[in-house]
Kinemage of the C-alpha trace (Angstrom):
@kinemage 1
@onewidth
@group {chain A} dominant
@subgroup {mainchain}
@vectorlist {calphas} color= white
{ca unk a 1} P 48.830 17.306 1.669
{ca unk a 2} L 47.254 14.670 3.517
{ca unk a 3} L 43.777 13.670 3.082
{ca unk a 4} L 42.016 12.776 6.526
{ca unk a 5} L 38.844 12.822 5.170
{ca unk a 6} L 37.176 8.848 5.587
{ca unk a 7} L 36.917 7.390 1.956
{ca unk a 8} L 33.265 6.996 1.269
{ca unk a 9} L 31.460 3.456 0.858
{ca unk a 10} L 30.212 2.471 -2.608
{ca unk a 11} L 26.660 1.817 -2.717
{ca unk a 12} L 24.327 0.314 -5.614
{ca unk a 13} L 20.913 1.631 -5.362
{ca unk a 14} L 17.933 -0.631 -6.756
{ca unk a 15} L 14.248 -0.671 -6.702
{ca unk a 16} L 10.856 -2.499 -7.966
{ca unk a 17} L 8.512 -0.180 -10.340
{ca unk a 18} L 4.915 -1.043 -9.910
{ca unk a 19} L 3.725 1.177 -12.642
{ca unk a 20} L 4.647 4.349 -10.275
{ca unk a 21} L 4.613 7.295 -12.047
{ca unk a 22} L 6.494 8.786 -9.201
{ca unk a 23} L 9.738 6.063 -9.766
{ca unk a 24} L 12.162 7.882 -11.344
{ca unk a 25} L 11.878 11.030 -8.755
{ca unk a 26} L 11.827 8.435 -5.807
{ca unk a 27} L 14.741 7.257 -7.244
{ca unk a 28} L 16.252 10.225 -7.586
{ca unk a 29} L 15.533 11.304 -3.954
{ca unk a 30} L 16.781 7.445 -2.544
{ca unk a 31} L 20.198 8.522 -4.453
{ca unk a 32} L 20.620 12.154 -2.504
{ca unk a 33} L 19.293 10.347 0.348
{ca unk a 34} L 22.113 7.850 0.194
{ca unk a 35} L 24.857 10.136 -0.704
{ca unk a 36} L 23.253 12.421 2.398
{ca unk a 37} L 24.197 9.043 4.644
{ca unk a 38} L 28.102 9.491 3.540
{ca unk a 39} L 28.081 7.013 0.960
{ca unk a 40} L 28.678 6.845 -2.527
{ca unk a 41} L 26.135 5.459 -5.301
{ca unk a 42} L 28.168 4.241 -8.227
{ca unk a 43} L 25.439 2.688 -9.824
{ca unk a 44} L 22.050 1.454 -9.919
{ca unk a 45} L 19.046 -0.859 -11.372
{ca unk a 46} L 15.554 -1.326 -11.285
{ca unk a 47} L 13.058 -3.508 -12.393
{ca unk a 48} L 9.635 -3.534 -13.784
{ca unk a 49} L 6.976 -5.840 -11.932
{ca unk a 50} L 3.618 -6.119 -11.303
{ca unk a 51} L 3.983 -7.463 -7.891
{ca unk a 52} L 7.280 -8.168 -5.512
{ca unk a 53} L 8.351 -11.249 -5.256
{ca unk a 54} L 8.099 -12.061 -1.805
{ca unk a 55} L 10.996 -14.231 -0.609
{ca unk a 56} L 13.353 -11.671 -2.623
{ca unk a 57} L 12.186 -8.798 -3.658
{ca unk a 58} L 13.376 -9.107 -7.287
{ca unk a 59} L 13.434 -11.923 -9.543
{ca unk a 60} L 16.132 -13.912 -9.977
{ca unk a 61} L 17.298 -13.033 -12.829
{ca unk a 62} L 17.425 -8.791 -11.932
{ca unk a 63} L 19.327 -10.231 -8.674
{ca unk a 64} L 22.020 -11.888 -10.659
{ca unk a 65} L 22.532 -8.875 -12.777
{ca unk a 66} L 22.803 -6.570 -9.673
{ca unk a 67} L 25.268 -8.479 -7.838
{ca unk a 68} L 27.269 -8.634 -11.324
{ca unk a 69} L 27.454 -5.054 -11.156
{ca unk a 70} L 27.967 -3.903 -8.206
{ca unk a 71} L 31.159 -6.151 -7.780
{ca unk a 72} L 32.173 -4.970 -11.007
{ca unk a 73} L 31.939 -1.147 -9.740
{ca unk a 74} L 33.018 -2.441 -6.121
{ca unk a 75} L 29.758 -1.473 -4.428
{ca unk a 76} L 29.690 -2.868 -0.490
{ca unk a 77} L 26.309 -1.771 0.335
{ca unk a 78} L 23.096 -2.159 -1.782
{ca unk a 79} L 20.569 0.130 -1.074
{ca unk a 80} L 16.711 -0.181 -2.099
{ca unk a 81} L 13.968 2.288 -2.597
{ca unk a 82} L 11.363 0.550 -0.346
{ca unk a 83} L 10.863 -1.426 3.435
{ca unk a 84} L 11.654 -5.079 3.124
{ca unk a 85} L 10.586 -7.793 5.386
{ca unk a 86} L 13.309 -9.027 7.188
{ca unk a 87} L 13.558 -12.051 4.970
{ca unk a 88} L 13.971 -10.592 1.717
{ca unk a 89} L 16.992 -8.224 3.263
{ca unk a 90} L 18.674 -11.674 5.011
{ca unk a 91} L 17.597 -13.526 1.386
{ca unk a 92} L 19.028 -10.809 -0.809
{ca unk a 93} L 22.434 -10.480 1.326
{ca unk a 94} L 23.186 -14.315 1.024
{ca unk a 95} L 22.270 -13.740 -2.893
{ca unk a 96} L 24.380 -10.684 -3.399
{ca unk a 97} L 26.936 -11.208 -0.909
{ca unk a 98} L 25.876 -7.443 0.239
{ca unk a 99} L 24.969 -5.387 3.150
{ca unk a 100} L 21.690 -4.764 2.123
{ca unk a 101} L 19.578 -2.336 3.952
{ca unk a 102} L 16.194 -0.426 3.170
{ca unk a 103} L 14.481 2.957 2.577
{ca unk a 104} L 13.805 2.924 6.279
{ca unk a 105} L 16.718 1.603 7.676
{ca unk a 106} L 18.873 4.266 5.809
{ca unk a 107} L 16.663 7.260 6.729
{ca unk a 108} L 17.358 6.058 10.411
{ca unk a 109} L 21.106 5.917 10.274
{ca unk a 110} L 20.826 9.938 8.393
{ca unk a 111} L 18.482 10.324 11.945
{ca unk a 112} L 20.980 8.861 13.904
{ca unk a 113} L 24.214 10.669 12.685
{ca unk a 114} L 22.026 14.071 12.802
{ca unk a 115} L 20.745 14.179 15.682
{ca unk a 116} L 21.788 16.746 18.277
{ca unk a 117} L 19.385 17.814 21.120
{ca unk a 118} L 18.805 14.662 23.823
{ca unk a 119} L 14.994 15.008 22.654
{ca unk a 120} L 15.741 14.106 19.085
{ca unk a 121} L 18.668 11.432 19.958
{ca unk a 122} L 15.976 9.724 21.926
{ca unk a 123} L 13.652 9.678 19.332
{ca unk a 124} L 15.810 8.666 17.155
{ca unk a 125} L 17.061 5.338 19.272
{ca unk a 126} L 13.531 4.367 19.777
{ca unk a 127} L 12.636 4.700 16.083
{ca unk a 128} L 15.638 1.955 15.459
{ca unk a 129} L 14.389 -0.345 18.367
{ca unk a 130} L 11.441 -0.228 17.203
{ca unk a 131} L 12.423 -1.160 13.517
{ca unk a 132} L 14.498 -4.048 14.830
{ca unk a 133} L 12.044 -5.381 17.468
{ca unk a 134} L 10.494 -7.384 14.577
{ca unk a 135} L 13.215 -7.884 12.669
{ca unk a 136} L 15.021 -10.354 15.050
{ca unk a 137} L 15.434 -13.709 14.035
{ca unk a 138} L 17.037 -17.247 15.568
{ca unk a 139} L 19.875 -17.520 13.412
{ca unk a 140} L 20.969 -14.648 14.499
{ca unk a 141} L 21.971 -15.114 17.651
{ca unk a 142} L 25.437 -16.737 19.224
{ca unk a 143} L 23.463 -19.433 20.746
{ca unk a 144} L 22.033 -20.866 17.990
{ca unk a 145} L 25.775 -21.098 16.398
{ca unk a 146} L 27.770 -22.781 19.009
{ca unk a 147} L 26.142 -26.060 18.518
{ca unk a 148} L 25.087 -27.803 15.738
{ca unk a 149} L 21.317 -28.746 14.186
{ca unk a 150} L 19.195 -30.294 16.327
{ca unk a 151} L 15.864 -29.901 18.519
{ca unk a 152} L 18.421 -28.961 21.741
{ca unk a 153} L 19.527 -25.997 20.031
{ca unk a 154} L 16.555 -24.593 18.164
{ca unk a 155} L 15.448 -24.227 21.439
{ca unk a 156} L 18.353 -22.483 22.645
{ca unk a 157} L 18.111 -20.469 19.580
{ca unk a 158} L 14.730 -19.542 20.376
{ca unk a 159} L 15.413 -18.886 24.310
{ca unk a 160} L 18.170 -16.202 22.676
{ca unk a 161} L 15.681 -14.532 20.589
{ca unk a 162} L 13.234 -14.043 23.547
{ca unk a 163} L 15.087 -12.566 25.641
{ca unk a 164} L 16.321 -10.068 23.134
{ca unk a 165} L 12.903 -9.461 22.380
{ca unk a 166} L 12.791 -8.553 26.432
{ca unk a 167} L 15.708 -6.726 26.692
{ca unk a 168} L 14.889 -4.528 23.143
{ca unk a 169} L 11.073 -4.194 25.209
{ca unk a 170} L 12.493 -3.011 28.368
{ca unk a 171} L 14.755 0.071 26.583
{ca unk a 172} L 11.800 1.080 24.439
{ca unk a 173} L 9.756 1.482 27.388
{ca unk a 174} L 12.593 3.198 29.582
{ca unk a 175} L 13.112 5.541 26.482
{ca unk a 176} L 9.720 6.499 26.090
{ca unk a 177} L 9.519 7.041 29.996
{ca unk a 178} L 12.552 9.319 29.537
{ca unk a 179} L 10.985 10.962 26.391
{ca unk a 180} L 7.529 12.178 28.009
{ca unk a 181} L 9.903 13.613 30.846
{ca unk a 182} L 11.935 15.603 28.179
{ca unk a 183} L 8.637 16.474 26.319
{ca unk a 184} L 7.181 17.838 29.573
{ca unk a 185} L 10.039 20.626 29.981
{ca unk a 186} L 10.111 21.178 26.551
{ca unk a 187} L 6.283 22.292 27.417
{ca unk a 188} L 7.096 24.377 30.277
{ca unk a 189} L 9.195 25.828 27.802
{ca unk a 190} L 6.228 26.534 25.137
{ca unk a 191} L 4.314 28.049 27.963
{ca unk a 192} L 6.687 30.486 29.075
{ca unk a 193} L 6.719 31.532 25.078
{ca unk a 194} L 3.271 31.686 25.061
{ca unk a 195} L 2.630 34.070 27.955
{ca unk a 196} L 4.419 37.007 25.887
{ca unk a 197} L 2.247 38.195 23.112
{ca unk a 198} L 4.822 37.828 20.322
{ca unk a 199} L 3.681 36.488 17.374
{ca unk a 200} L 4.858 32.782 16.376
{ca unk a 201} L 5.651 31.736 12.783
{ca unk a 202} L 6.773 28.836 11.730
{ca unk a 203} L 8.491 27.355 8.531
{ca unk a 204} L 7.408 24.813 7.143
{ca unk a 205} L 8.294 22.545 4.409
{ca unk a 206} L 10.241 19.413 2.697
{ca unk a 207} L 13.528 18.812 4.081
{ca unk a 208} L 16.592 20.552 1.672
{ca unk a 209} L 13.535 23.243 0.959
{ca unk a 210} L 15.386 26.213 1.988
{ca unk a 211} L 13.818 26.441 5.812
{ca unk a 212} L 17.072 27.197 7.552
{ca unk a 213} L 18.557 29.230 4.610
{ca unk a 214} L 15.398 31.712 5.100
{ca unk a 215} L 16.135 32.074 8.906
{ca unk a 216} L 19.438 32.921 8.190
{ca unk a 217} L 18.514 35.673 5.606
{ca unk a 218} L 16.082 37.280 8.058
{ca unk a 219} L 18.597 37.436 11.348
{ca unk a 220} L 21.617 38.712 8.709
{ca unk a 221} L 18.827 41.361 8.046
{ca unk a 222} L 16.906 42.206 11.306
{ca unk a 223} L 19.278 40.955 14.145
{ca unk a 224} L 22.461 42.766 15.171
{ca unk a 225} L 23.982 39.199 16.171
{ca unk a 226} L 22.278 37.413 12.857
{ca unk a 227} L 25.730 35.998 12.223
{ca unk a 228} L 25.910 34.143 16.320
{ca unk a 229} L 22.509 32.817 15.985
{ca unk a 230} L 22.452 31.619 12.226
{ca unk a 231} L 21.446 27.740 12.090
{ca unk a 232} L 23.494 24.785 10.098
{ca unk a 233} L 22.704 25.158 6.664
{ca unk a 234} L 23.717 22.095 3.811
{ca unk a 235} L 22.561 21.528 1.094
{ca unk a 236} L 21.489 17.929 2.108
{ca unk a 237} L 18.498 15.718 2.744
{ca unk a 238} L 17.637 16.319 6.843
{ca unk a 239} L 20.560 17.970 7.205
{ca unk a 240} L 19.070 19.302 10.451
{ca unk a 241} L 16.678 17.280 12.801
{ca unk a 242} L 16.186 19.289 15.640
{ca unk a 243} L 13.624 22.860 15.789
{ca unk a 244} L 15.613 25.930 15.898
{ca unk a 245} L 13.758 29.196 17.456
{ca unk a 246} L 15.274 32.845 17.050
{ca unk a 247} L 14.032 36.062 17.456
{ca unk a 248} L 13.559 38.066 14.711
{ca unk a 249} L 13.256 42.095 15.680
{ca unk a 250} L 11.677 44.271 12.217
{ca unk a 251} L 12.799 48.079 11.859
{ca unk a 252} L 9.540 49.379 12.828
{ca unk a 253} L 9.751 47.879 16.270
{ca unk a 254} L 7.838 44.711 15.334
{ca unk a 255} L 9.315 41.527 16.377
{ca unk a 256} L 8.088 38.155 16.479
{ca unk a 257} L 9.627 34.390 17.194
{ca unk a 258} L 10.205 32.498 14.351
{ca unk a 259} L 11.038 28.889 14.382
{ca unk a 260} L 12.681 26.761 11.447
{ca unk a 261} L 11.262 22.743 11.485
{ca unk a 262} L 12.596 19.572 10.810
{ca unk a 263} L 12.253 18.407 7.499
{ca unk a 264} L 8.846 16.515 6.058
């Protein structure tokens, strides 16, 4: 047997308690959320504060014991339970020698891997331009690395970072131009739904709460095709991203259109 299934990447997950009661569930939740992003957490550490420490997130001290682990269990990717500034994730990769990458940042690449419909792939790019708009910086561009130090190429550096700035402006702005053409059809749409006078129900509800399995149980018992029109169902964090609609026909002639949501 061969196995052509990709191996998954280790990840250490990590966060900053500030007396949240809440921690150990967020925790939990950054774990599934993590593992929902094909990767595997092998370990983890937090660390009790009454404040974050602004340059790094953690103190130095919790960052030398992370990076001790997670080379010890092999982790390549260290994931943490909050949104950093772009200088604590550039500070804590030099530290830890570690992809690092945030709460936000990893919800965005579940988004992006999810996504289906054009309407939710757009949404989805602009959400990530619009995360890394402010999160460009000088040093990161191959301008400011051909040469060495000097005033002549900070200001090449600098001339690099604006015009990414332009060209990152320029797709947002074509994207949301393409996204309030998609969002008018998908209002023709609506409106043709809304001249019959079927009921509309909706389910709502945390992502992984059961939405899509529901659907499925009510078209395997009211619709003839149930098993054609059933939705994706995993048991995973936003496993789906885009708004299914079925009808759903009842015995006593009844019917009505129900439609399953994305995830809160």
């Amino acid at each position: 047997m061969i196995d052509n299934q990709p191996k998954k990447t280790k990840a250490y997950i990590a966060g900053v308690n500030l007396n949240d009661q809440n921690f150990d569930y967020y925790m939990t939740e950054l774990a599934n959320l993590t593992e929902a992003n094909n990767m595997e957490v092998v370990g983890q550490s937090f660390q009790n504060a009454e404040s974050i420490v602004a340059g790094t997130y953690f103190g130095v001290g919790k960052i030398n014991e992370i990076r001790t682990m997670a080379q010890g269990l092999k982790a390549k990717v260290l994931v943490l339970n909050d949104e950093l500034t772009p200088v604590q994730i550039r500070n804590l990769g030099k530290l830890t020698k570690m992809r690092v990458i945030d709460r936000t940042e990893l919800i965005l690449e579940i988004f992006a891997s999810r996504a289906r419909t054009k309407q939710a792939k757009l949404q989805v790019q602009l959400a990530r331009l619009q995360y890394e708009l402010p999160r460009l910086h000088p040093s990161e561009n191959n301008l400011d690395q051909q040469r060495g130090g000097g005033l002549a190429n900070r200001g090449a550096g600098e001339s690099k970072l604006e015009l990414n700035r332009r060209t990152i402006g320029k797709q947002i702005s074509a994207i949301k131009k393409e996204l309030k053409a998609v969002a008018g059809q998908e209002e023709i749409k609506a409106a043709r739904r809304n001249q019959s006078r079927i009921p509309k129900v909706a389910l709502v509800g945390y992502t992984n709460a059961g939405k899509s399995t529901t659907m499925n149980g009510l078209l395997r018992e009211f619709s003839k095709e149930g098993a054609y029109k059933e939705v994706f169902v995993k048991n995973m964090l936003f496993a789906t991203l885009d708004t299914s609609v079925r009808r759903i026909d009842l015995k006593d002639n009844f019917s009505f259109i129900l439609s399953d949501t994305v995830g809160l």
